[in-house]
Structure formats: structure tokens, C-alpha cells
Residue frames as a rotation matrix with the C-alpha (Angstrom) as fourth column:
UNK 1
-0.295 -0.944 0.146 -123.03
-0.009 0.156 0.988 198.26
-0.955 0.290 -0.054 -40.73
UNK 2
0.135 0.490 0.861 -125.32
0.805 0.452 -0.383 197.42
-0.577 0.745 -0.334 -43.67
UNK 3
0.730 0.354 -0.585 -125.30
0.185 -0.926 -0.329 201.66
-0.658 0.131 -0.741 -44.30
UNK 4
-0.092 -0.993 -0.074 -121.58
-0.254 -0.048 0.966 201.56
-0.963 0.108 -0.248 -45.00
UNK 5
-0.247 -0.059 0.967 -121.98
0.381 0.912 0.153 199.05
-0.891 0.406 -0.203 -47.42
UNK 6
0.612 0.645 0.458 -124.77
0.788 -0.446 -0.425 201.41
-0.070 0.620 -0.781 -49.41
UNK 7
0.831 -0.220 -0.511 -122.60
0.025 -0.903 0.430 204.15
-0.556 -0.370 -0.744 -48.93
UNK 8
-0.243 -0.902 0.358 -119.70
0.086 0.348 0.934 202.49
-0.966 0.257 -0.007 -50.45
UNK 9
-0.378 -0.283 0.881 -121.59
0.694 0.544 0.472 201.77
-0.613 0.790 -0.009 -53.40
UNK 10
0.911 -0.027 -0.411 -123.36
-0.049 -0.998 -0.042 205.56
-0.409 0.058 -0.910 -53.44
UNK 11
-0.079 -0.586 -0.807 -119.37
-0.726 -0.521 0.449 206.57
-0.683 0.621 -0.384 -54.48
UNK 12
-0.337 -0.288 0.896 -118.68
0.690 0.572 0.443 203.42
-0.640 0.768 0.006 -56.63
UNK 13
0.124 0.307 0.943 -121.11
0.904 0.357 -0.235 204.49
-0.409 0.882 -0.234 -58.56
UNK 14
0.996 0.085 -0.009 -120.90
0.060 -0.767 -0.638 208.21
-0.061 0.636 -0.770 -58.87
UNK 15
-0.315 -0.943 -0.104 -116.78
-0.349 0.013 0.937 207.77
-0.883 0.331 -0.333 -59.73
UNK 16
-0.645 -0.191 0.740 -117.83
0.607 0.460 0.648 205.31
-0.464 0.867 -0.181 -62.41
UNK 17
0.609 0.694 -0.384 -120.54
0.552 -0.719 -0.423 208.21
-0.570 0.046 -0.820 -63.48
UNK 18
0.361 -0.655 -0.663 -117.53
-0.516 -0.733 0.443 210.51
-0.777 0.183 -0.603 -63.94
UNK 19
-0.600 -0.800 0.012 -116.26
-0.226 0.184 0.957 208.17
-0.767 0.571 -0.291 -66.44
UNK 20
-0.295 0.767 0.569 -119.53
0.907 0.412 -0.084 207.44
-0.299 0.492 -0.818 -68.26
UNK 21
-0.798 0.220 -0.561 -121.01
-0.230 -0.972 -0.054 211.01
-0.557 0.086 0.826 -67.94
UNK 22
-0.778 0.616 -0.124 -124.53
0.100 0.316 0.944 209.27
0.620 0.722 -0.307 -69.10
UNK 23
-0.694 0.300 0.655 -126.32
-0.694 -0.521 -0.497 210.47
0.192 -0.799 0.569 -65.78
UNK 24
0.485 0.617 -0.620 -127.64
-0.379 0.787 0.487 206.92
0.788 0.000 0.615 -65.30
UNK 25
0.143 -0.389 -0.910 -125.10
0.865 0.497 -0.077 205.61
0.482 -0.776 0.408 -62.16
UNK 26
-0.866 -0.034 0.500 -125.69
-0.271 -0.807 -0.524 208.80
0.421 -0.589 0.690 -60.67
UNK 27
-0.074 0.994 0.086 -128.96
-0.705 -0.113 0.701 208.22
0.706 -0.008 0.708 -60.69
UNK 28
0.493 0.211 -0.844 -128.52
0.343 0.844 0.412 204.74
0.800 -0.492 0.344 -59.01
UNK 29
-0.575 -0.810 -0.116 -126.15
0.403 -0.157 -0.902 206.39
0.712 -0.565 0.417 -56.58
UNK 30
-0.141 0.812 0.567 -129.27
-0.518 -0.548 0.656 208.26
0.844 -0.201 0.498 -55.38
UNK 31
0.751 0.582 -0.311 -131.12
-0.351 0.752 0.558 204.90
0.559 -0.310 0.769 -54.45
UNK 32
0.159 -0.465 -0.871 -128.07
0.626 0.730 -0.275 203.54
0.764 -0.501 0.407 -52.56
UNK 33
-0.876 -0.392 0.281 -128.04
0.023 -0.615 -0.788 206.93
0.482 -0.684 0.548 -50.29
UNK 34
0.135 0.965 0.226 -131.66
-0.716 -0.063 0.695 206.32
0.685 -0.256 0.682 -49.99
UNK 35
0.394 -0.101 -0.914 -130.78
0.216 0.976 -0.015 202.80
0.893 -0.192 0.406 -49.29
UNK 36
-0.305 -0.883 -0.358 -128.32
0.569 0.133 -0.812 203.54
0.764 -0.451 0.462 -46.67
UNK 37
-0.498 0.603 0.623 -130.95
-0.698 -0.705 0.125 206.09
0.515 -0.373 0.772 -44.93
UNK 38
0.402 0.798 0.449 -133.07
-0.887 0.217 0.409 203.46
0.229 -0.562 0.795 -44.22
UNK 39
0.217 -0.195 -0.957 -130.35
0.418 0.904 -0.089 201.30
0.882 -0.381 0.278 -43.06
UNK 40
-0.802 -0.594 -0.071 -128.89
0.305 -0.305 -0.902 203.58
0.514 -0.745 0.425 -40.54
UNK 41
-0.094 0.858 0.505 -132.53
-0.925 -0.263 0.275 203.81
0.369 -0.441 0.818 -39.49
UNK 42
-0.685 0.143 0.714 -132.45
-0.431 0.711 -0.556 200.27
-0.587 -0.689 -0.425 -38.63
UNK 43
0.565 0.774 -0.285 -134.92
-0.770 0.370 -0.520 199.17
-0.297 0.513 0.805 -41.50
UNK 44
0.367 -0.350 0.862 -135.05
-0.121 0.901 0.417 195.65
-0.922 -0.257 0.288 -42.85
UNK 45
-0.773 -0.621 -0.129 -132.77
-0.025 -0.175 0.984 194.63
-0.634 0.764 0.120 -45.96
UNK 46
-0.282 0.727 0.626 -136.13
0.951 0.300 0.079 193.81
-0.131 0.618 -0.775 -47.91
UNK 47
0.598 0.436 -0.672 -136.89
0.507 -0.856 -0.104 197.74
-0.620 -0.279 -0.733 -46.96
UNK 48
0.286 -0.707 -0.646 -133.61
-0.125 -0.696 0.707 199.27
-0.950 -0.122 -0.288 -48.03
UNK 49
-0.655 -0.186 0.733 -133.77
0.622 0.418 0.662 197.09
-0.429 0.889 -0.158 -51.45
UNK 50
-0.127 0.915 0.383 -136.95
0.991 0.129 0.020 198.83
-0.032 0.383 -0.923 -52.01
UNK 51
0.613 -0.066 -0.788 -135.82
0.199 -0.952 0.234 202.20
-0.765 -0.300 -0.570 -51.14
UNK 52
-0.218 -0.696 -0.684 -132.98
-0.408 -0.572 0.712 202.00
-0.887 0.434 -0.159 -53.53
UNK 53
-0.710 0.289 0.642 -135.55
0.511 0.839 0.187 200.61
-0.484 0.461 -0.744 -55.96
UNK 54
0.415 0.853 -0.317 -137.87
0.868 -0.475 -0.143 203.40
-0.272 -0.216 -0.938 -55.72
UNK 55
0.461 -0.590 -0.663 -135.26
-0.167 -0.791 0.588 206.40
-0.871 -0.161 -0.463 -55.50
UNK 56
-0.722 -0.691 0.011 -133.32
0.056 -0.043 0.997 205.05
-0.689 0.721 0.070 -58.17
UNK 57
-0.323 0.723 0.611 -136.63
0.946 0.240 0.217 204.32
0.010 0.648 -0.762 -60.59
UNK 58
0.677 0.695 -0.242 -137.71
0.651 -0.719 -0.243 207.94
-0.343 0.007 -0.939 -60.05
UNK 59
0.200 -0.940 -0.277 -134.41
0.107 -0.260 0.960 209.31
-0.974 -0.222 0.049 -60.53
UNK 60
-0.436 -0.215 0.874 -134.40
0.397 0.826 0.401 207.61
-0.808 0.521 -0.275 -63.34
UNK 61
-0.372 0.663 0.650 -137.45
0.884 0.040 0.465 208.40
0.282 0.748 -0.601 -64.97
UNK 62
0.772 0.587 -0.245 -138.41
0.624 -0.773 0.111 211.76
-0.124 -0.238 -0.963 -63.49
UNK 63
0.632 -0.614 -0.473 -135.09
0.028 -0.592 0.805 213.64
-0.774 -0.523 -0.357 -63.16
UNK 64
-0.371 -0.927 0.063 -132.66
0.314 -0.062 0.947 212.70
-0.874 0.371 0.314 -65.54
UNK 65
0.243 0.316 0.917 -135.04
0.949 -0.272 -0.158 213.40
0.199 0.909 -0.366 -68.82
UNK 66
0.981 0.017 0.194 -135.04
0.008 -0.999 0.047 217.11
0.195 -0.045 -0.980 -67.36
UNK 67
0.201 -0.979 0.034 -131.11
0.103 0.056 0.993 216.97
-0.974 -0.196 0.112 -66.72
UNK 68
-0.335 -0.407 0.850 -130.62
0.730 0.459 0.507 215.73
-0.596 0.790 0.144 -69.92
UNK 69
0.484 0.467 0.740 -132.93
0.788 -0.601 -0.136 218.49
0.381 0.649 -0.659 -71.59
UNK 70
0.924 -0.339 -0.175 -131.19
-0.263 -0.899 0.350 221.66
-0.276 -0.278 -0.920 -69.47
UNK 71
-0.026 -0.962 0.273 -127.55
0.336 0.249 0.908 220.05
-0.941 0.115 0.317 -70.76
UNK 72
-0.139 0.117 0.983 -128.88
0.989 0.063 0.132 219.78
-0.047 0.991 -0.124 -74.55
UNK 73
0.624 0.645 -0.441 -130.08
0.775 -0.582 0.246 223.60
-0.098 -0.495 -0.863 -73.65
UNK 74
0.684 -0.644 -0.343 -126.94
-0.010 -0.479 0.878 224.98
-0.730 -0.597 -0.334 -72.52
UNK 75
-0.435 -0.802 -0.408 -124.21
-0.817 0.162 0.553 223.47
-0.378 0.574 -0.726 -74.98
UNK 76
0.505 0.402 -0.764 -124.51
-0.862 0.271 -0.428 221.65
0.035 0.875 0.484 -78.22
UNK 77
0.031 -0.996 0.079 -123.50
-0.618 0.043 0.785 218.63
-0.785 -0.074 -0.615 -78.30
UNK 78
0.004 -0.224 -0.975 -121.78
-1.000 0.026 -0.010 216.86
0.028 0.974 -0.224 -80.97
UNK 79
0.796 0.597 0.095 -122.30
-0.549 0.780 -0.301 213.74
-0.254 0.188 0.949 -82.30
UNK 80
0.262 -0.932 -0.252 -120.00
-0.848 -0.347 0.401 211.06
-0.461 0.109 -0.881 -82.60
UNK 81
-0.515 -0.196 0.834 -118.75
-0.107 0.981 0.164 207.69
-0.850 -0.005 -0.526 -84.11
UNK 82
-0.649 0.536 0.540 -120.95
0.742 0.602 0.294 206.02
-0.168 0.591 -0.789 -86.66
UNK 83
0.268 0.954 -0.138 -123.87
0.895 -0.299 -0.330 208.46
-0.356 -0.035 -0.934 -85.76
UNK 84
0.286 0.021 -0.958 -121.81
0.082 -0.997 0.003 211.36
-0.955 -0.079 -0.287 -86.87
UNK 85
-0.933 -0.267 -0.243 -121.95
-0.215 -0.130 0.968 210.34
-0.290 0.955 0.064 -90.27
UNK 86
-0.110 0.901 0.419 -125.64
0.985 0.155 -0.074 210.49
-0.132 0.404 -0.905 -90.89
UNK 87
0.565 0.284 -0.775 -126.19
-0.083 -0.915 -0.396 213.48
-0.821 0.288 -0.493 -93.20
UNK 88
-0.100 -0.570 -0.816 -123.11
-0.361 -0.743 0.563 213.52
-0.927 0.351 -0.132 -94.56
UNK 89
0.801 0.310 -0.511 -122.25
-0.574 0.160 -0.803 213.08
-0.167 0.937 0.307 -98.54
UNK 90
-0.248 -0.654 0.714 -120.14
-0.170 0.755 0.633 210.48
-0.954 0.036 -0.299 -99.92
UNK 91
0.025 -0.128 -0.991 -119.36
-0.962 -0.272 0.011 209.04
-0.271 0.954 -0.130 -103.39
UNK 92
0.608 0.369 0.703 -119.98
-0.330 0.923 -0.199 205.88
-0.722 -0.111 0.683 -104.75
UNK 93
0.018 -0.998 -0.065 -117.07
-0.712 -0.058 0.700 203.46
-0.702 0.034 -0.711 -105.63
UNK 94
-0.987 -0.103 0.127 -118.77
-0.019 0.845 0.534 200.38
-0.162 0.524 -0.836 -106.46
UNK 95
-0.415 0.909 0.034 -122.33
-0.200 -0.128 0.971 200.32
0.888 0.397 0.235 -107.65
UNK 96
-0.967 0.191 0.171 -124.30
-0.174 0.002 -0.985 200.34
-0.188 -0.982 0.032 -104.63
UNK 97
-0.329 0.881 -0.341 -128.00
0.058 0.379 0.924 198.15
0.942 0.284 -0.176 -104.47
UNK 98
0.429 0.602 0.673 -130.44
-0.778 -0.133 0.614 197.46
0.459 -0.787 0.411 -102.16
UNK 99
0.985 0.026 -0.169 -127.84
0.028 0.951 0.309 194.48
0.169 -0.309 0.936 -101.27
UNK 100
0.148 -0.974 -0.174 -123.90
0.790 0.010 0.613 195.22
-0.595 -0.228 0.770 -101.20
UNK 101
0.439 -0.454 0.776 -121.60
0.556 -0.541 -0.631 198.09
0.706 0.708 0.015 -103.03
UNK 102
-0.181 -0.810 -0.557 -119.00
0.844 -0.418 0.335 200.63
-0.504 -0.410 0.760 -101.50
UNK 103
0.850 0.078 0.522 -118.72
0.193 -0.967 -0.169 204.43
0.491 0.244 -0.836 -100.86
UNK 104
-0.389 -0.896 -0.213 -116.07
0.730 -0.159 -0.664 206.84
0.562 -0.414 0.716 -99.89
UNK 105
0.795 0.607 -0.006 -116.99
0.381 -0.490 0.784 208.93
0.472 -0.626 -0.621 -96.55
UNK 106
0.967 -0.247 0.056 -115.24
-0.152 -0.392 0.907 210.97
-0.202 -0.886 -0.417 -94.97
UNK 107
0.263 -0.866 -0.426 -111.76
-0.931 -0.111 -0.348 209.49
0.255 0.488 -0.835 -96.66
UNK 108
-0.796 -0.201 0.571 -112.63
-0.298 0.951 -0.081 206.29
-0.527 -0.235 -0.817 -95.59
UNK 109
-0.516 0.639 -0.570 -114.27
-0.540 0.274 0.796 203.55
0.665 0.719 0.204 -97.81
UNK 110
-0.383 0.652 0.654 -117.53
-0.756 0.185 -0.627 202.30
-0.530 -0.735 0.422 -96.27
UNK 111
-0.807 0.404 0.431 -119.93
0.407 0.909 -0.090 199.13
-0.428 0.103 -0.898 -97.06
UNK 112
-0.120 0.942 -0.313 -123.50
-0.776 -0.286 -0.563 200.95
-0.619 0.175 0.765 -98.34
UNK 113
-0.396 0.605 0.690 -126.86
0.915 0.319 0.246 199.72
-0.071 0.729 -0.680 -99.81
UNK 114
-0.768 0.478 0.427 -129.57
-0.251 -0.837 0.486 201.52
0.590 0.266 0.763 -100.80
UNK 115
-0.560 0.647 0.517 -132.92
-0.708 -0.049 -0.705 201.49
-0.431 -0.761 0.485 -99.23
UNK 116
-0.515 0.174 0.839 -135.36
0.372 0.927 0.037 198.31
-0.772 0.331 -0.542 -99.81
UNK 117
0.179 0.581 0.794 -136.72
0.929 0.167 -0.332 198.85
-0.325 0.797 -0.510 -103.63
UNK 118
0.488 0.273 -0.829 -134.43
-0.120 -0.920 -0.373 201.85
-0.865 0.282 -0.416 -104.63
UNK 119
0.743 -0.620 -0.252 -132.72
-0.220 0.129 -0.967 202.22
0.632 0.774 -0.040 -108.05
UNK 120
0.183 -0.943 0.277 -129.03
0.916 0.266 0.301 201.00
-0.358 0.198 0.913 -107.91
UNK 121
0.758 -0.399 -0.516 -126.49
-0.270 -0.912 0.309 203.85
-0.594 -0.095 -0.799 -107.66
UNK 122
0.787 -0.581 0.209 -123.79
0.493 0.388 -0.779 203.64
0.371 0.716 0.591 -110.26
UNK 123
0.071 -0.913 -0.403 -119.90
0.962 -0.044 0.271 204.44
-0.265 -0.407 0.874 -109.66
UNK 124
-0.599 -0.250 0.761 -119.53
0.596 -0.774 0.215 208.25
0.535 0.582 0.612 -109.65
UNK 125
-0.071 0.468 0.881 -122.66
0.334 -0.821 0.463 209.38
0.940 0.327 -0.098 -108.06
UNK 126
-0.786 -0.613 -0.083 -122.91
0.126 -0.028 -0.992 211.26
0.605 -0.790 0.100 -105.28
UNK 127
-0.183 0.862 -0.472 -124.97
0.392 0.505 0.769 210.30
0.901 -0.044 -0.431 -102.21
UNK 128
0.068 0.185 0.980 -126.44
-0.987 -0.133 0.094 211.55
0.148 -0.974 0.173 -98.21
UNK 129
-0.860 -0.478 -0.180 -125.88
-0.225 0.671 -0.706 209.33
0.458 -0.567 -0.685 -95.83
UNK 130
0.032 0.817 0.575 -129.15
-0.679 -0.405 0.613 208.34
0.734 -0.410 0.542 -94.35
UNK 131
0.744 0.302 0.596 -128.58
-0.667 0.387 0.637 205.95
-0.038 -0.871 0.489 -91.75
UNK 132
-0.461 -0.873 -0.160 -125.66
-0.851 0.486 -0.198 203.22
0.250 0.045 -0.967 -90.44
UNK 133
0.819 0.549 -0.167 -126.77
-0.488 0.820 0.299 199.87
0.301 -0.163 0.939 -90.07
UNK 134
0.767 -0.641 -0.027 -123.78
0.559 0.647 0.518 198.41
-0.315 -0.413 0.855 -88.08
UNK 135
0.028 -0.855 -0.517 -121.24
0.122 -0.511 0.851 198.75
-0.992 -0.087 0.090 -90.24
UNK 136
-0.390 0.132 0.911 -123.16
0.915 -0.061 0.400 199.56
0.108 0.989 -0.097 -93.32
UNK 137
-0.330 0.682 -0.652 -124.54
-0.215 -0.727 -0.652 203.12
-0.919 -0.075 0.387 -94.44
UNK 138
0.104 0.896 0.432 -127.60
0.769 0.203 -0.607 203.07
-0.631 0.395 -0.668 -95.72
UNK 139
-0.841 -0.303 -0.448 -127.14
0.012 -0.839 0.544 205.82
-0.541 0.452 0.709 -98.94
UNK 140
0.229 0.903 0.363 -129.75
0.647 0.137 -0.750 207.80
-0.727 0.407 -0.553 -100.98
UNK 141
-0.209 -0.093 0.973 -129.20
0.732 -0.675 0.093 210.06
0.649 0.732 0.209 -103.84
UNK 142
-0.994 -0.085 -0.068 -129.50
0.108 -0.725 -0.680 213.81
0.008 -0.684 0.730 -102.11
UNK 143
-0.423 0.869 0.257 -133.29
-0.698 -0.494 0.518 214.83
0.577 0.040 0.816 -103.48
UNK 144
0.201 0.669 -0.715 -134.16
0.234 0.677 0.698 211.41
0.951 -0.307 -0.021 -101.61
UNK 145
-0.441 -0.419 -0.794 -132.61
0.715 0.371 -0.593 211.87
0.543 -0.829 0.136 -98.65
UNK 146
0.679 0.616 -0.401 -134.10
0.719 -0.447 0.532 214.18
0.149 -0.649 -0.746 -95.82
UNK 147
-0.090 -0.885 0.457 -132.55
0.555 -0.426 -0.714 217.63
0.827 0.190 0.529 -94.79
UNK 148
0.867 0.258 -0.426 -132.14
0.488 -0.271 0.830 217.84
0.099 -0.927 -0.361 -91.19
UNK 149
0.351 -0.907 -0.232 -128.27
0.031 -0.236 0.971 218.72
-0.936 -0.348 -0.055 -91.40
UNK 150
0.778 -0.167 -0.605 -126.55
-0.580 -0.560 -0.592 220.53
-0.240 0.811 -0.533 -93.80
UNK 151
0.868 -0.422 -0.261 -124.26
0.045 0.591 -0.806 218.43
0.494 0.688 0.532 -95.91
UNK 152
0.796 -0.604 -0.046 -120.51
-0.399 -0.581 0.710 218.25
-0.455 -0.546 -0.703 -94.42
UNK 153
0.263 -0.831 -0.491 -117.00
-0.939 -0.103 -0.328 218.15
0.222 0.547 -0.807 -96.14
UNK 154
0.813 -0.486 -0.320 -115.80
0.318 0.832 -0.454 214.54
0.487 0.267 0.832 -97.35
């Protein structure tokens, strides 16, 4: 009966997979079909913990990196949230230190500092995102800022 059980949670998880689409509760879904193998073999629960301990840990760490590289491969994907404003330019509203000041991104006004010991950005100039800290972005002047990604429309 124990198999069922592993079986059951084998779909749980690859349904909640489908809604995640982070190829991590697939992975565990693995280890509970393992799991369930070596119950319907009649192994003890200490066995079948260790099966879907194993299976899932390789899964895990052997499989999904290469998944994850033949996806990135195939089709770009796009960044989103927070992380899809690192690059972009933005304009400073309120003077902007290495402590508090305000930018406009994207048509929304944001929180920014600068980085630790840069000049202070006066109102007007115009800056790269270079990182979000929460629910601050971190802003440099452009010549400071790296150029992995090409600037994108406010």
C-alpha cells in the first residue's frame, strides 16, 4: 500500500511542477517513483526514504543543470519583475546618494542610491540601472555602469 502513497505524491508533485515550471518538483517526483519502486518491491520505509533521497538529489544536481541549459538554448527567455530592470536607464528626480533619493523607471518612480562612496547624482541626470536591492535600484551614471544589455526605452 505504502507504493500508492509514493505514487500519489509522484503526481502531486509533477501538477504543482506545471504551475511552477522551475523543474525542481519534477525532479522530486522522480525520487517518489523511485520511492514507490522499492516499495512495491517490499523494501523497508527507511529504504524507500533513501531511494527518494538519492533519485531526487541526483535529479537534482545532475539533470536539471543540463535541462535548464538545453531550455536557455532553444528559446530566450525574458526576464522579469524587479530583475528586468537591471540595465535599464532612468532619470533622477531627487538627488540620489549613497543613502536615499528617487528616480523615474520605466514611468514609475523608484527609491535609488548610488553605490558605497559614489558622487551624489543631482536632479536631471540620467542613470543605468545596476542592480535592485529589494525595493531600491542601485543607479550609476552610464560610463560607470557595465554594458551587458543595451539600454531600453523609459
Amino acid at each position: 500500500m505504502a507504493w500508492l502513497w509514493w505514487l500519489g505524491g509522484a503526481a502531486v508533485l509533477a501538477l504543482l511542477e506545471i504551475v511552477s515550471l522551475d523543474l525542481v518538483l519534477i525532479m522530486f517526483a522522480g525520487g517518489a517513483l523511485a520511492a514507490a519502486g522499492t516499495a512495491g518491491l517490499g523494501a523497508p520505509v527507511w529504504v524507500q526514504i533513501l531511494a527518494f533521497l538519492v533519485t531526487s538529489g541526483l535529479l537534482l544536481f545532475a539533470l536539471r543543470p543540463w535541462l535548464l541549459r538545453s531550455l536557455r538554448s532553444r528559446m530566450t527567455l525574458t526576464e522579469t519583475n524587479a530583475a528586468a530592470q537591471v540595465g535599464r536607464m532612468a532619470v533622477v528626480l531627487e538627488d540620489v546618494t549613497e543613502l536615499h533619493g528617487r528616480i523615474k523607471l520605466a514611468g514609475e518612480v523608484w527609491s535609488a542610491r548610488t553605490e558605497d562612496e559614489a558622487p551624489s547624482l543631482p536632479v536631471g541626470t540620467e542613470v543605468r540601472v545596476l542592480r535592485i536591492d529589494g525595493a531600491t535600484a542601485v543607479v550609476g551614471t552610464s560610463s560607470s555602469a557595465p554594458h551587458g544589455r543595451a539600454p531600453s526605452a523609459m
